[in-house]
Backbone as JSON, one array per atom type, in Angstrom:
{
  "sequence": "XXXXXXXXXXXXXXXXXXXXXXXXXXXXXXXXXXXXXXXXXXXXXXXXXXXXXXXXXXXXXXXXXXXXXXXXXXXXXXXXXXXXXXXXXXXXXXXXXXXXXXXXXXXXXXXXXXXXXXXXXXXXXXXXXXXXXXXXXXXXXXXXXXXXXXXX",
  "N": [[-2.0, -18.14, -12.5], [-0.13, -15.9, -10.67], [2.45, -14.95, -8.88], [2.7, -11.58, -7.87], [2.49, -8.1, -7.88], [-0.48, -6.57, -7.7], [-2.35, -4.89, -9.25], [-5.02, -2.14, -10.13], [-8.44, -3.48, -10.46], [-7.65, -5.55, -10.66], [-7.8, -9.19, -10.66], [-7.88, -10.75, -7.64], [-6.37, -13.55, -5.33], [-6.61, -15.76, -2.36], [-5.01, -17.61, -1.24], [-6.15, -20.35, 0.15], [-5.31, -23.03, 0.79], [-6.89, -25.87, 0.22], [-8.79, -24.43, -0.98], [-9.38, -21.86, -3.15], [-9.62, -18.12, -1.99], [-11.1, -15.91, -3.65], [-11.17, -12.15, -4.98], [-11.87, -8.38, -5.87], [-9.35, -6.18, -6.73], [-8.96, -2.98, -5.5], [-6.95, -1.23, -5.92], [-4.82, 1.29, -3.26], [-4.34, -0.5, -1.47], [-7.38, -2.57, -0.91], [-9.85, -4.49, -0.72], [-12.6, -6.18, -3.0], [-15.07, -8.15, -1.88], [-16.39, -11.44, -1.96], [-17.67, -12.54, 0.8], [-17.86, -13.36, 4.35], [-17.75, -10.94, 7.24], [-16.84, -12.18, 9.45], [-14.68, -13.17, 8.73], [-14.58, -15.63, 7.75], [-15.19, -17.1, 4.95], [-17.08, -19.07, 4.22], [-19.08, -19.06, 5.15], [-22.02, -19.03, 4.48], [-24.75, -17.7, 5.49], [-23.86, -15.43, 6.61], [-22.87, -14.75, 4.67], [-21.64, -11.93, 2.27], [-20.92, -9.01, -0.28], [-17.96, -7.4, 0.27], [-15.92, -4.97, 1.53], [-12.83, -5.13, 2.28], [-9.4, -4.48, 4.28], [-6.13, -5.34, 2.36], [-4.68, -7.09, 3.61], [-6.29, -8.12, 5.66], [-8.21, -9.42, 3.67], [-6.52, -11.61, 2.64], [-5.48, -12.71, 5.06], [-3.25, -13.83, 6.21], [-2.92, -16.33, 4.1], [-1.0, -16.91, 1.07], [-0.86, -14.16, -1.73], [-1.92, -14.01, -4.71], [-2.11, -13.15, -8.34], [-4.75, -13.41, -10.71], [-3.99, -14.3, -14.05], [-4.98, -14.32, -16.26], [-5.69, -14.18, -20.05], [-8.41, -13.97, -20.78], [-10.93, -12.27, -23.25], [-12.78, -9.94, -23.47], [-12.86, -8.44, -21.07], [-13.55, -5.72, -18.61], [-12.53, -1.98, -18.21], [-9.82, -1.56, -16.49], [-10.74, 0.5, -14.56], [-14.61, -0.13, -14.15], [-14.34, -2.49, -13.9], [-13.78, -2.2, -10.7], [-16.11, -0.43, -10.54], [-18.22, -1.81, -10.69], [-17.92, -3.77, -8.68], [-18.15, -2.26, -6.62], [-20.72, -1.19, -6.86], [-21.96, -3.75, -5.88], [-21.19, -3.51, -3.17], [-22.01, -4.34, 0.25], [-24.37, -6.09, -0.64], [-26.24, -8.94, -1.58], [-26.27, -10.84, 0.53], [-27.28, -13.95, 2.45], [-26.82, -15.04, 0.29], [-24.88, -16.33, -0.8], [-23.64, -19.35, -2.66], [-22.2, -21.91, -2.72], [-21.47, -23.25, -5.46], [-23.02, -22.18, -6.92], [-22.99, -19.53, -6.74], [-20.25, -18.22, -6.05], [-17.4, -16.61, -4.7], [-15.68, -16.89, -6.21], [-17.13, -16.85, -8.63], [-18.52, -13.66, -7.96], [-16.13, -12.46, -8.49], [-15.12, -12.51, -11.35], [-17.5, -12.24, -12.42], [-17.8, -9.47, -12.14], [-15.19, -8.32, -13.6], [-15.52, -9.43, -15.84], [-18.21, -10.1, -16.84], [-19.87, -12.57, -16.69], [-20.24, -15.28, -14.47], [-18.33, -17.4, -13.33], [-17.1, -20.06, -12.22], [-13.58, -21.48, -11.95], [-13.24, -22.86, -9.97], [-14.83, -24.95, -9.14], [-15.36, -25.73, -11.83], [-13.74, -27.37, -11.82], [-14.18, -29.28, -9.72], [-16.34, -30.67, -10.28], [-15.92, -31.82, -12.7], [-14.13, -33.63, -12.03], [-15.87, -35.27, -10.06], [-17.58, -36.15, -12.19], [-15.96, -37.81, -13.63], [-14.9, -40.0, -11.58], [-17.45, -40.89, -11.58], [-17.76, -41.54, -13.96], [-15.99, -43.75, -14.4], [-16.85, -45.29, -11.97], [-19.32, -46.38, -13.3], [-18.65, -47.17, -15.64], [-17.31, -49.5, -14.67], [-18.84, -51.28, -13.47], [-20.83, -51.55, -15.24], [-18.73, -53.0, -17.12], [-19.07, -55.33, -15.4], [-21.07, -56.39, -15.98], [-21.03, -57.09, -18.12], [-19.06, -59.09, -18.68], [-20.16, -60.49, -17.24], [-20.51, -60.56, -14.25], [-19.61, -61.91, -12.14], [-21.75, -64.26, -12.13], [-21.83, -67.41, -13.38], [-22.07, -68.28, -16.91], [-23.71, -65.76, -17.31], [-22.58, -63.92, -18.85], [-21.2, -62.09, -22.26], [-18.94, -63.19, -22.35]],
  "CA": [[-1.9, -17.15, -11.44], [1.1, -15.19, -10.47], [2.41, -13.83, -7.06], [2.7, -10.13, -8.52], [1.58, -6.31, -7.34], [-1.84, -6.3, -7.73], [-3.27, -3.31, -10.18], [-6.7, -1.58, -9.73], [-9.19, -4.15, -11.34], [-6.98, -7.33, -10.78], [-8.23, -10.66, -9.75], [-7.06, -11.49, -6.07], [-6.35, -14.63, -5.22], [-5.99, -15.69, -1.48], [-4.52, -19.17, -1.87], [-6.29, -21.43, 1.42], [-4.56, -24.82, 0.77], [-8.1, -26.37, -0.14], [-9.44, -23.47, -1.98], [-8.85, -20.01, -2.94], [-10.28, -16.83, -2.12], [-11.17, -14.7, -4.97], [-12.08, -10.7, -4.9], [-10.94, -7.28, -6.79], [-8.37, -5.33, -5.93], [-10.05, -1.76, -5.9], [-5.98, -0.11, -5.05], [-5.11, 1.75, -1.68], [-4.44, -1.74, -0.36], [-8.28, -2.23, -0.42], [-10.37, -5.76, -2.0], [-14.08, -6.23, -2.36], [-14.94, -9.79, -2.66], [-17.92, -12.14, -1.68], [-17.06, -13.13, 1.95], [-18.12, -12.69, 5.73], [-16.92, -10.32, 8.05], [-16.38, -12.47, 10.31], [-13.03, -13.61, 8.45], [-14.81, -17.26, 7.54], [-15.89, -16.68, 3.34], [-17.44, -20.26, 3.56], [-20.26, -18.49, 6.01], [-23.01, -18.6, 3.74], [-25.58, -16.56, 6.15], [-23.11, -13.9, 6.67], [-21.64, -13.44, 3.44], [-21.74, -11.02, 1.51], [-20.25, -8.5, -0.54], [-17.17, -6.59, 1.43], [-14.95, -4.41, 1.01], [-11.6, -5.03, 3.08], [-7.75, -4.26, 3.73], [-5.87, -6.49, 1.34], [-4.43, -7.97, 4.82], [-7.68, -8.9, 6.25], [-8.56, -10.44, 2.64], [-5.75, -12.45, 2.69], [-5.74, -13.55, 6.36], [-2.37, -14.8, 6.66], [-2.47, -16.72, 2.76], [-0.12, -15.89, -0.1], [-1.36, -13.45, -2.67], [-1.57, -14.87, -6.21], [-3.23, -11.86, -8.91], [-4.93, -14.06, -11.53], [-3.35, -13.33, -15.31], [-5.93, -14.39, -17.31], [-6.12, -13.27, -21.08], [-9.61, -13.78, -21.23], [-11.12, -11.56, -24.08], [-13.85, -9.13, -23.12], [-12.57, -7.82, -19.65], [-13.57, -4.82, -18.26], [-11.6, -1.73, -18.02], [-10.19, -1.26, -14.55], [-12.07, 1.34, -13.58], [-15.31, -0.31, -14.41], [-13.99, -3.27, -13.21], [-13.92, -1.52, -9.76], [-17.0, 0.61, -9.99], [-18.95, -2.89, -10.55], [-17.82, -4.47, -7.66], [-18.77, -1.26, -5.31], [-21.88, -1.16, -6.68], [-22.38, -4.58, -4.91], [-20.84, -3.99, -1.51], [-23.64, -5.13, 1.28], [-25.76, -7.17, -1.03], [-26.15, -10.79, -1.38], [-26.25, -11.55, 2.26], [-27.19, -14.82, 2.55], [-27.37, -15.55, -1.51], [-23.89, -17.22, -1.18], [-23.92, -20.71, -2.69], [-21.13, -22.27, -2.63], [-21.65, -23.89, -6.53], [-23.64, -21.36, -8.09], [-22.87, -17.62, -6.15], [-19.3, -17.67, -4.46], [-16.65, -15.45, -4.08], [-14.98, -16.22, -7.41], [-18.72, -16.36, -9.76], [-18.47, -12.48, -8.4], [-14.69, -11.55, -9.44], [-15.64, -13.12, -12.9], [-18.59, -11.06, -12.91], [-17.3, -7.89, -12.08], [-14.19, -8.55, -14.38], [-16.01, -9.87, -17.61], [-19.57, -9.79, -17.07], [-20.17, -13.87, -16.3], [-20.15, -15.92, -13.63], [-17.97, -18.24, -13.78], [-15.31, -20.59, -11.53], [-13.04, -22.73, -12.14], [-12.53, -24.28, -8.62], [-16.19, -25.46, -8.97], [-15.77, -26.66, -12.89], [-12.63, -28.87, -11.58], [-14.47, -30.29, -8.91], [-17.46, -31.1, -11.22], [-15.38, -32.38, -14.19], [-13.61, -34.94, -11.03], [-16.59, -35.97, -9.57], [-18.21, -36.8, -13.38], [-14.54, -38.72, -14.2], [-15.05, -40.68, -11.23], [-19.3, -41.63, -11.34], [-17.87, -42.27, -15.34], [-14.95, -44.99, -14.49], [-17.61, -46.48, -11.39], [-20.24, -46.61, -14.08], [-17.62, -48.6, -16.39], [-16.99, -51.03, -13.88], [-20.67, -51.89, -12.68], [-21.22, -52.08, -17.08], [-18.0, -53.53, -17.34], [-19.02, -56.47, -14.74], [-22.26, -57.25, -16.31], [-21.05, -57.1, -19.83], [-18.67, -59.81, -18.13], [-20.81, -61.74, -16.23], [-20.9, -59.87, -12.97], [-19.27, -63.25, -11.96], [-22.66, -65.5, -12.69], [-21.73, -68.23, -14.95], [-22.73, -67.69, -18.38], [-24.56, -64.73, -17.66], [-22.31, -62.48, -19.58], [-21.03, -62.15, -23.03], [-17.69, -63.53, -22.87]],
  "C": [[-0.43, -16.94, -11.12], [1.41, -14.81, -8.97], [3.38, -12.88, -7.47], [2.13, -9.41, -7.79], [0.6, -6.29, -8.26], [-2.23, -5.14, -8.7], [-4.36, -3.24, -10.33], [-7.54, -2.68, -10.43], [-8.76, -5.07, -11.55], [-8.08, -8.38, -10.08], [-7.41, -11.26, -8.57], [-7.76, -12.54, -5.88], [-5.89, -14.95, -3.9], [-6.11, -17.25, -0.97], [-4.87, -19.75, -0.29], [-5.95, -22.32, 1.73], [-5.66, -25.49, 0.15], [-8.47, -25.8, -1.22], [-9.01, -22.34, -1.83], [-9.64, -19.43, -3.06], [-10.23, -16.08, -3.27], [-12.08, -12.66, -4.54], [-11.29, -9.86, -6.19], [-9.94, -6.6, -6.29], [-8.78, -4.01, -6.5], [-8.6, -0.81, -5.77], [-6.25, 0.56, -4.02], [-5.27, 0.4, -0.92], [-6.27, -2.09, 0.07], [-8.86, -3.26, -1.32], [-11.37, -5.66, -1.6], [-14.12, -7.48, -2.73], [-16.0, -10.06, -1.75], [-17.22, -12.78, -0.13], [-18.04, -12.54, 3.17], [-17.31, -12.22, 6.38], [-16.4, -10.71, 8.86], [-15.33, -13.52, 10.08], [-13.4, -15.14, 8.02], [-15.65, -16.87, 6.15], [-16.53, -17.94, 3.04], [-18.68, -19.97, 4.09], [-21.59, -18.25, 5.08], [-24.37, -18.29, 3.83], [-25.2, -15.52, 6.27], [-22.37, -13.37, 5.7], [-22.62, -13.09, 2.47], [-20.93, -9.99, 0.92], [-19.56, -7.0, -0.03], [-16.53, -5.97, 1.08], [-13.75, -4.49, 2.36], [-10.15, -4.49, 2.97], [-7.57, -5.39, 2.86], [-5.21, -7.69, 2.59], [-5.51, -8.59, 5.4], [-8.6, -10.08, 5.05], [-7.48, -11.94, 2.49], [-5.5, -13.26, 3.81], [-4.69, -14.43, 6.66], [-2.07, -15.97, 4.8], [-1.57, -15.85, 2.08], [-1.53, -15.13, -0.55], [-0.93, -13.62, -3.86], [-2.45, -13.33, -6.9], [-3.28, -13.01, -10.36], [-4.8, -13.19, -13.14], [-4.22, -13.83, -15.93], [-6.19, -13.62, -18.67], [-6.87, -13.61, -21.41], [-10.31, -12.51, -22.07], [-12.3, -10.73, -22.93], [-13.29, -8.63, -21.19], [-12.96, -6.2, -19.74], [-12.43, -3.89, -18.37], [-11.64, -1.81, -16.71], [-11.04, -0.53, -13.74], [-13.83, 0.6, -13.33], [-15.66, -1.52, -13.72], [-14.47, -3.16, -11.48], [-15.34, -1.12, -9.52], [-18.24, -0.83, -9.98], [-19.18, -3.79, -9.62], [-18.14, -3.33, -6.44], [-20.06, -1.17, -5.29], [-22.77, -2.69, -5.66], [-21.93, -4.92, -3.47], [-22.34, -4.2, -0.79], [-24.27, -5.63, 0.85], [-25.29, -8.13, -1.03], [-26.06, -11.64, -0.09], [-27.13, -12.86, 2.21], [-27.84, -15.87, 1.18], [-26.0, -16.12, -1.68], [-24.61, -18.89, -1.45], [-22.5, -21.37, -3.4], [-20.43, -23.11, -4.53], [-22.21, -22.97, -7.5], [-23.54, -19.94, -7.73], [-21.58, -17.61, -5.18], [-18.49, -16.68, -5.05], [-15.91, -15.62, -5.58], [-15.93, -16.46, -8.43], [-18.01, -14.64, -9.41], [-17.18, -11.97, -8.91], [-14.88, -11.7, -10.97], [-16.31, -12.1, -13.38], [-18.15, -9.66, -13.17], [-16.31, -7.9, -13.28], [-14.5, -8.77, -15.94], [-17.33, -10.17, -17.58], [-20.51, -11.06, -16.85], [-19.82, -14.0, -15.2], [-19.38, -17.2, -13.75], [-16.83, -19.07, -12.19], [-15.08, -21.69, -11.63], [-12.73, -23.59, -11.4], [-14.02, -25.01, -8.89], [-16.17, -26.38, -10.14], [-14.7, -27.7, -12.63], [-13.37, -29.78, -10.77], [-15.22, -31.34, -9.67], [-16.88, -32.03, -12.34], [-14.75, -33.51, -13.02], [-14.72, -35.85, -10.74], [-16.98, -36.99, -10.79], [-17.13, -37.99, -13.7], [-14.86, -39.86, -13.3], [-16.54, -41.81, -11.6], [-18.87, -42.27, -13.33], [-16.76, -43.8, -15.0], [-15.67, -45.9, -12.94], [-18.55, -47.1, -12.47], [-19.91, -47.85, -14.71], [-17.49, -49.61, -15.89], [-18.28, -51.71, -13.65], [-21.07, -52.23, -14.27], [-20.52, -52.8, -17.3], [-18.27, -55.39, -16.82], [-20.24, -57.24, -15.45], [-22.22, -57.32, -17.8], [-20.07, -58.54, -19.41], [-19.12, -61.15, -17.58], [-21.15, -61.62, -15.11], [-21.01, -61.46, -11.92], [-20.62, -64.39, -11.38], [-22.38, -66.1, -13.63], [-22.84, -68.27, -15.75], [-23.37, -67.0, -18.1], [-23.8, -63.46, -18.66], [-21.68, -62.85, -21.21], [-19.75, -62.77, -23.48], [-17.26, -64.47, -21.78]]
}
């Protein structure tokens, strides 16, 4: 990601410290993205797909425009006309793992669902439950300090 001028059919990025906001940038200062109106995109009764200023999307965050040379992208326009067709739906079909705010930029953009703040978390959590696993195997391949119960 970049902090660049935006062009019709970009990936906006509105960097939270925790997590980032994702939408499109439709030009005319103007983003549609998976969020609630009421300025909180974690609201997952009230969100849904919005169309805002690029100031009200951003809310005070930088603005990053994701460069991605992912193959198969939309053109811009299409890009655009994909993400209008879903303003007001999905109202309370956010899920924070399987339907957020950057699944739809993905979508709109290249035709999947996809995000990567979700496959980092996922690929952390698994790293960890794999190096507790190791230890709890590790102790009883050990001995799981009972004499002679373990192999060495």
């Amino acid at each position: 990601m970049t902090e660049k001028v935006p062009l019709p059919g970009d990936i906006v990025v509105a960097d939270r410290g925790l997590y980032k906001h994702y939408g499109i940038y439709a030009g005319n200062t103007r983003v549609i993205h998976f969020g609630a109106e009421n300025g909180c995109e974690l609201d997952a009764d009230k969100a849904k797909i919005i169309e805002t200023s690029l100031t009200e999307f951003l809310n005070g965050s930088p603005l990053l425009v994701e460069d991605s040379d992912e193959p198969g992208a939309f053109p811009p326009d299409q890009v655009i006309f994909r993400a209008r067709t879903m303003v007001g739906k999905q109202e309370g079909e956010y899920d924070l793992v399987f339907n957020n705010c950057e699944h739809f930029a993905y979508w709109c953009k290249y035709g999947t669902k996809k995000s990567n703040q979700v496959d980092g978390v996922l690929k952390a959590v698994a790293g960890v439950a794999a190096v507790a696993l190791g230890v709890v195997l590790g102790g009883k391949l050990l001995g799981g300090g009972k004499k002679g119960g373990g192999l060495i």
